[in-house]
Kinemage of the C-alpha trace (Angstrom):
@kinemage 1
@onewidth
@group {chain A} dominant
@subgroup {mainchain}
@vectorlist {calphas} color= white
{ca unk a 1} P 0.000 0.000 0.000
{ca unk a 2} L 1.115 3.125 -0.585
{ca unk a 3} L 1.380 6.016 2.351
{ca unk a 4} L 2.338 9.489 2.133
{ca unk a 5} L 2.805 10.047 5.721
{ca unk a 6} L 4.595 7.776 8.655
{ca unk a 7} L 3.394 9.712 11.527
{ca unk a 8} L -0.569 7.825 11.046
{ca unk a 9} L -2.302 5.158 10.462
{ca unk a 10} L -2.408 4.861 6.892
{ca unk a 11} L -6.871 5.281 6.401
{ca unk a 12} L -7.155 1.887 4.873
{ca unk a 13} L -4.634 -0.506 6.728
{ca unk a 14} L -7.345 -3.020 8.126
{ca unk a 15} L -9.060 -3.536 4.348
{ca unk a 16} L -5.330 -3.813 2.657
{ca unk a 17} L -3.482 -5.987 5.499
{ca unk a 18} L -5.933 -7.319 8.134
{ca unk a 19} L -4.218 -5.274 10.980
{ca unk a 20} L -6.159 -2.338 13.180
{ca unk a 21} L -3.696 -0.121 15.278
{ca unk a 22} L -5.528 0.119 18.611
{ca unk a 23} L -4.171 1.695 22.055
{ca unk a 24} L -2.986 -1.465 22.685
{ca unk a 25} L -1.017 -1.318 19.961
{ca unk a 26} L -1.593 -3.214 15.882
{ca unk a 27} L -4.084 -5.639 16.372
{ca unk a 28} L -5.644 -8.884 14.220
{ca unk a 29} L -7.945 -10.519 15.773
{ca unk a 30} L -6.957 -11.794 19.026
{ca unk a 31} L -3.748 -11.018 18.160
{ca unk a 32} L -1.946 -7.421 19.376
{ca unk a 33} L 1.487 -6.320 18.819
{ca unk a 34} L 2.926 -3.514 21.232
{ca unk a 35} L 3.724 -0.212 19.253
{ca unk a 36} L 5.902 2.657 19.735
{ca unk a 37} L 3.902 5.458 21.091
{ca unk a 38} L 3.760 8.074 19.275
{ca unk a 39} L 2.742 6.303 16.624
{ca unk a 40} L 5.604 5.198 13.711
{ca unk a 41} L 4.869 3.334 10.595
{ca unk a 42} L 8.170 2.170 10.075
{ca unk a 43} L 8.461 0.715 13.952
{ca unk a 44} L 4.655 -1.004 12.812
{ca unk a 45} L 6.042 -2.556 10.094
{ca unk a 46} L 9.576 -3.448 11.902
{ca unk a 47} L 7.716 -5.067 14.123
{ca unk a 48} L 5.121 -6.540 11.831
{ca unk a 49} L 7.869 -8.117 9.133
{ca unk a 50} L 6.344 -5.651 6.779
{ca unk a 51} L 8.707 -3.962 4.246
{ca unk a 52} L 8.666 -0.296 3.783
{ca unk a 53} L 10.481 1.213 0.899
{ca unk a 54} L 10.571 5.339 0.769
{ca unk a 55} L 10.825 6.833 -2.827
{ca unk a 56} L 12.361 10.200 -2.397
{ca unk a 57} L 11.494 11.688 -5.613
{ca unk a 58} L 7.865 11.491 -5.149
{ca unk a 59} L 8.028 11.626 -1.048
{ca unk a 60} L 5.673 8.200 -1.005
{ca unk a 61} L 6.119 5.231 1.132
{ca unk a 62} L 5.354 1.599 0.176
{ca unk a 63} L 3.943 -0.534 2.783
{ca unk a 64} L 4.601 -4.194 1.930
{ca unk a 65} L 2.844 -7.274 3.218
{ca unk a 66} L 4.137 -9.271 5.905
{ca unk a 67} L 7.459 -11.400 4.951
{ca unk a 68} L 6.614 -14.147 7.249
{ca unk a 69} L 9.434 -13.729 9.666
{ca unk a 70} L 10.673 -15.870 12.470
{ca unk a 71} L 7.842 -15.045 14.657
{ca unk a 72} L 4.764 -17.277 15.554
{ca unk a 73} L 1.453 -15.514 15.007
{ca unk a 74} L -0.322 -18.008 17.327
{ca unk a 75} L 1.155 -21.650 19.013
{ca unk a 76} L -1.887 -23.312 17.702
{ca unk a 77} L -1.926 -25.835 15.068
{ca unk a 78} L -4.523 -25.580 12.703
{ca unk a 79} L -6.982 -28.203 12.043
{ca unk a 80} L -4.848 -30.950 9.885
{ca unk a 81} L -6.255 -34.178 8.460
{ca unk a 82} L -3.338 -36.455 6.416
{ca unk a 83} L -3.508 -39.574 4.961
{ca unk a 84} L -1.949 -42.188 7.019
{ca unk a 85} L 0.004 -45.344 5.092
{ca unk a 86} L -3.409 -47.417 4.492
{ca unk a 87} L -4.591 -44.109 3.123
{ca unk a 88} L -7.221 -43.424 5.942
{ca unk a 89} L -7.651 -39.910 7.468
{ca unk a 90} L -5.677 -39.287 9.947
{ca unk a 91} L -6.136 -36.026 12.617
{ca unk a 92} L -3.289 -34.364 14.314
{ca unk a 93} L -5.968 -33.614 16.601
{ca unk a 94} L -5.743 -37.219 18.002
{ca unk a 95} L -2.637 -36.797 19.401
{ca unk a 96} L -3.531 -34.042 21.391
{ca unk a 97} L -1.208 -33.693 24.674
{ca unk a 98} L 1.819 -35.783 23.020
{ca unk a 99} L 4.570 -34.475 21.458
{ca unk a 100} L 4.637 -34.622 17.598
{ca unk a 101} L 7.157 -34.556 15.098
{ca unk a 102} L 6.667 -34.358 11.436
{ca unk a 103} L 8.680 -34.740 7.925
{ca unk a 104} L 7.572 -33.143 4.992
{ca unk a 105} L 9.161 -34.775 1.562
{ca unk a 106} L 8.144 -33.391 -2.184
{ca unk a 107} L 9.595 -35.789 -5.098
{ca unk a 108} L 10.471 -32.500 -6.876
């Protein structure tokens, strides 16, 4: 998204990434990150794994979506239903309370 001004909320931030700044700081649904007070775009999106790129020329920001980062957005693992070797389903769910490790493998 684009922004003209860091010192804001940019008007539209919740319809282009999901994210609401709040007092308590960027919020997404349950979900708050802390900000720096006053408010600072470029500490939001430091902290958010968002890229922001400045263009001089034209004095406009570019707010980019989230990168993914190191950081867990929640410890909960979705709801996940594989095929086991006899090519039943199979839910993670079952082994609630146990620890779980899993291997991934693509033939390409």
């Amino acid at each position: 998204m684009i922004v003209s001004e860091l010192d804001r909320p940019p008007k539209d931030l919740e319809r282009r990434t999901g994210w609401t700044v709040k007092p308590q700081g960027a919020c997404r649904a349950e979900l708050c990150v802390p900000l720096a007070k006053p408010f600072d775009l470029a500490d939001m999106a430091r902290r958010l794994g968002m890229a922001l790129v400045h263009d001089e020329d034209q004095g406009l920001w570019a707010l980019g979506p989230e990168s993914g980062g190191r950081a867990l957005h929640s410890a909960e693992l979705p709801e996940i239903v594989l095929p086991d070797r006899e090519g039943r389903d199979f839910s993670l769910r079952s082994l609630r309370g146990t620890k779980v490790f899993m291997v991934a493998w693509a033939s390409w």
